[in-house]
N, C-alpha and C positions, 0 to 999 in steps of 0.2 A: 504494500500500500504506500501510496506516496503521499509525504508529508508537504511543508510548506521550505523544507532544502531542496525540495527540486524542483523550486518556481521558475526555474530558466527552464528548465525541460518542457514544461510542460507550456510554458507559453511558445518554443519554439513548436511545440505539436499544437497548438491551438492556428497558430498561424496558418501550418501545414494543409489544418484541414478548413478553414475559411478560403484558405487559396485554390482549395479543389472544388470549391463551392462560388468562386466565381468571384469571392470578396478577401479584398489586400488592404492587412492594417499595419504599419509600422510596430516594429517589435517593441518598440516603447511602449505601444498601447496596446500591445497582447501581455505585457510583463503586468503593467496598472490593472486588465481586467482579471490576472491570477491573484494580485494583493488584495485586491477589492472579495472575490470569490475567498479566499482565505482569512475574510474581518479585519483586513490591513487599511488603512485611510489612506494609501499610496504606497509607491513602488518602492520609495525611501525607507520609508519605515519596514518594511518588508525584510529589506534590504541591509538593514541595520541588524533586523535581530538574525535573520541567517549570519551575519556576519561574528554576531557573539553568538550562538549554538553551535556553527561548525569551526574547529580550528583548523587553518589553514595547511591542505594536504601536501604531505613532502618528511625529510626522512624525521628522524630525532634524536635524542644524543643518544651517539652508541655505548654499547656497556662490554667491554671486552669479557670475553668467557678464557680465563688463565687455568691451565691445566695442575691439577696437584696432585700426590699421591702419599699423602700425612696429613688427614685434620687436625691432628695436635701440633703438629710444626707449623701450620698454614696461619693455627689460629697463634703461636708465638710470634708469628711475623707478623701479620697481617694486623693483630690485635694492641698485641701485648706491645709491640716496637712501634709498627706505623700509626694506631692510633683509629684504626676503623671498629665499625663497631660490626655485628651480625644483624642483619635488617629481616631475614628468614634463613632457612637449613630446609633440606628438603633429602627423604630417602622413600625409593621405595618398599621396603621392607627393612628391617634392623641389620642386617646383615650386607645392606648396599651402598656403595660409593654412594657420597655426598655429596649435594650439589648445595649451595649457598652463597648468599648475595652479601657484599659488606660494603660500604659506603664511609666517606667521611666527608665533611664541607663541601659537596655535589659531586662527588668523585662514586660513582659505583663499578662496581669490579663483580665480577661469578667466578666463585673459585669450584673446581670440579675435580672429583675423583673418576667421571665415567671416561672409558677407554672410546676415543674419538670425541673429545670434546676440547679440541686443540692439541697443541706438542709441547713439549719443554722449551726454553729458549724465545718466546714473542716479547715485544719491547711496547711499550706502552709509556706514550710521549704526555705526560701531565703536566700544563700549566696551571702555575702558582704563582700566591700575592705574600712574601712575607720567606724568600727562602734562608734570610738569615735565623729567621725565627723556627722556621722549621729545621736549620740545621744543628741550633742548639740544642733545643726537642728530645731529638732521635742521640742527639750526643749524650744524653744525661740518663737515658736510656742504658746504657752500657750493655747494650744487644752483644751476645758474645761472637757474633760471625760477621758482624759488616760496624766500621765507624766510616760511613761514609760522608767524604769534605765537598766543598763547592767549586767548582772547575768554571771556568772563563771560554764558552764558545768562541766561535772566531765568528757568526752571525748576530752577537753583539747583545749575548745571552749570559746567563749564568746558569747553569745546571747541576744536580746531586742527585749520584744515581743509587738505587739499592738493587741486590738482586734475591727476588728469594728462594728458599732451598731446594725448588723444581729447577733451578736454572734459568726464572721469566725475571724480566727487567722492569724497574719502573726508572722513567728518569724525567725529573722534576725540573721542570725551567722555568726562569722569568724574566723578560727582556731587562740587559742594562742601560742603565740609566744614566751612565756615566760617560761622559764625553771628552774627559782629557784621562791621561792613565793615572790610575788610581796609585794613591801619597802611598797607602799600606797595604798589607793584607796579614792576617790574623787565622790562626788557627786554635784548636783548644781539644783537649781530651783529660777524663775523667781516670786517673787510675787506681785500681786494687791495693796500694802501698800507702803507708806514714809518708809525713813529709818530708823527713829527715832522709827516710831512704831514696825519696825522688829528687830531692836537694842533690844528693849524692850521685845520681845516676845522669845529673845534667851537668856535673863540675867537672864532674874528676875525667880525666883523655882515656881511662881504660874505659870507662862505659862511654862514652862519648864514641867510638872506634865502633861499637856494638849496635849502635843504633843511630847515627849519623855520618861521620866523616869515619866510614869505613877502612880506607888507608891511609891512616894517622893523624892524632889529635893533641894537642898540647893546650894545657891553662895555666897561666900562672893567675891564680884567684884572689887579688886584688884592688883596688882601683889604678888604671895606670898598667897592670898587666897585662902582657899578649895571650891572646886565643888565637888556637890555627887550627884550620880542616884541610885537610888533604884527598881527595880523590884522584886516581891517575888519568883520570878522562879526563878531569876539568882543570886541576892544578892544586892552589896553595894559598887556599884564603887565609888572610890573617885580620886579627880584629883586635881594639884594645878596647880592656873594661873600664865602664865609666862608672857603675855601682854594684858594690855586693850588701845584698842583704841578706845573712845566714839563714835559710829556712824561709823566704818570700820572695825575693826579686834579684833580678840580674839583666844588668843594663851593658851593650857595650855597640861600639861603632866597629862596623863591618866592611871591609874593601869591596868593592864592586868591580875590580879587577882582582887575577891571580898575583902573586910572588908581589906585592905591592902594601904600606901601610895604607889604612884608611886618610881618606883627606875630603877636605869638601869637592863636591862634585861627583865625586866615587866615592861615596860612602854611603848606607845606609845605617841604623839604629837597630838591632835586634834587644826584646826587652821579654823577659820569661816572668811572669809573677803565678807564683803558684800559695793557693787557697785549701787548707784542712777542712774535709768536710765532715758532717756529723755522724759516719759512719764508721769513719777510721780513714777514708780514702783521699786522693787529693784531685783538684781540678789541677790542670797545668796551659795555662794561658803562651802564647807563644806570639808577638808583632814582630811585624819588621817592618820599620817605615821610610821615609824621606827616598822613594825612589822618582817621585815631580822633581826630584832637586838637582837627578843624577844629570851629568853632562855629556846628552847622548839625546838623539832622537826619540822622537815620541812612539815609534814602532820598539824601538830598540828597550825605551824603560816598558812599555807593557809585553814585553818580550821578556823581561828579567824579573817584573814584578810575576808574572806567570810561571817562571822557573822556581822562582822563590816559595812562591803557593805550592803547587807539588812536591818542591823539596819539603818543607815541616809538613806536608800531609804524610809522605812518608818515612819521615824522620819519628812523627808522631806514634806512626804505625808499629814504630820498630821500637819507641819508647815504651808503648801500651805491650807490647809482648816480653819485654827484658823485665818490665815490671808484674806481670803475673806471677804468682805465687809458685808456679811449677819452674819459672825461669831464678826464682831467689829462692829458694827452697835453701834451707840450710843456713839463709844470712840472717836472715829474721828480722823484722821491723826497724828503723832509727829513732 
């Protein structure tokens, strides 16, 4: 039965058969005599409320379907880490692969245990308003399989990607904003240790060698004292310190060339301030700033401030693993 949504229809068939009947009315006034026939005052008004009853046909937001095969890991990832919630779960019987919907802030996703319901490995492109806030978030988390940082597109993005334990990708972008290359960049992770013993693993050149400047490290830890990393691909940075604070802070200027003291132009600021938290653990903050200052092209500083970013992403990486309890076993707390 036709309602008053297929008023165009029906006044093009109204026309049809006035025109085989020998009488031609302008479609305007076969539309008026369907509104009028349906208790409308006009073709307008008609027109108006088809317009609010039907919404406008065409696709809708897709909801990818990501393949899984652990609803207890799906739900540590999915839940526990990203922060979605369960919107439904759906089995056919107690003993069948699970299918279920989870959402956060408009974002819906179908995680699926049935076989042909996608494959391991699809990449799912989420834009975001707030990635630094999402990156602290998931940091404070201390998810034990991903500390995933924020990476600088080259289409003028920023993005942070997770992957979870099927192999499927989500990677979260949000255009930047920035238009000359950025002064700093900043990294930060949460570790399993006192802070005496994290004090210790960021001073002293043997642990330094373990989780950063892998082919040799030197401190002399003072104000006024040199810091050097060494890598053999890159060379022989050396830095001198501007502040030691036993157990909180550590300030020093960093060469921006190899085999070189730091000096203005080539130099930036690296500054570590690390925070005891209430559980016995520590945050460990890590900047590096003044690279607008360096004297070098503006491809060249966001060239370096990007090398920078990757370096403490996985400087950080290797700091969060020296510091796990299986890798200090035996030293015991400072």
């Amino acid at each position: 039965m036709r309602s008053f949504r297929d008023a165009k229809a029906m006044a093009k068939a109204l026309r049809a058969e006035l025109a085989a009947r020998g009488t031609t009315v302008p479609h305007s006034a076969a539309l008026e005599i369907v509104a009028r026939q349906f208790g409308f005052d006009d073709w307008n008004v008609l027109a108006a409320r088809i317009g609010a009853a039907r919404p406008e046909p065409g696709p809708r937001t897709a909801v990818p379907v990501l393949r899984i095969f652990s609803v207890d890991k799906a739900r540590e990832f999915y839940l526990d880490f990203l922060g979605f919630t369960v919107d439904w779960e759906h089995r056919f019987d107690p003993g069948s692969p699970v299918y279920l919907q989870v959402s956060r802030a408009g974002l819906t996703l179908h995680l699926s245990e049935h076989h042909g319901d996608g494959s391991p490995g699809a990449v799912v492109f989420v834009p975001v308003v707030g990635i630094e806030d999402l990156h602290r978030e998931l940091s404070d988390k201390r998810y034990a399989y991903a500390r995933p940082g924020i990476e600088d597109d080259p289409w003028h993005a920023r993005s942070l990607t997770v992957t979870d334990p099927f192999g499927n990708t989500l990677r979260f972008s949000e255009p930047s904003t920035r238009a000359e290359p950025e002064a700093a960049v900043a990294d930060e992770v949460v570790l399993p240790a006192r802070i005496g013993r994290v004090w210790e693993l960021i001073t002293r050149a043997e642990h330094i060698r373990a989780w950063f400047a892998f082919d040799g490290a030197a401190v002399d830890l003072r104000p006024g004292g040199e810091i050097e990393h060494v890598w053999h691909e890159h060379g022989r940075y050396r830095g001198v310190i501007e502040e030691v604070v036993p157990g909180a802070r550590l300030v020093y200027r960093y060469s921006s060339v190899p085999d070189a003291r730091p000096e203005p132009g080539r130099q930036t600021t690296v500054v570590f301030t690390l925070e005891e938290l209430s559980d016995g653990s520590t945050r460990v903050r890590v900047t590096e700033e003044g690279f607008d200052a360096l004297e070098m092209g503006d491809a060249d500083r966001r060239a370096h401030a990007d090398g920078a970013r990757q370096g403490w992403q996985g400087g950080l990486d290797g700091l969060a693993r020296l510091a796990a309890p299986a890798a200090s076993a035996g030293e015991g707390p400072a």
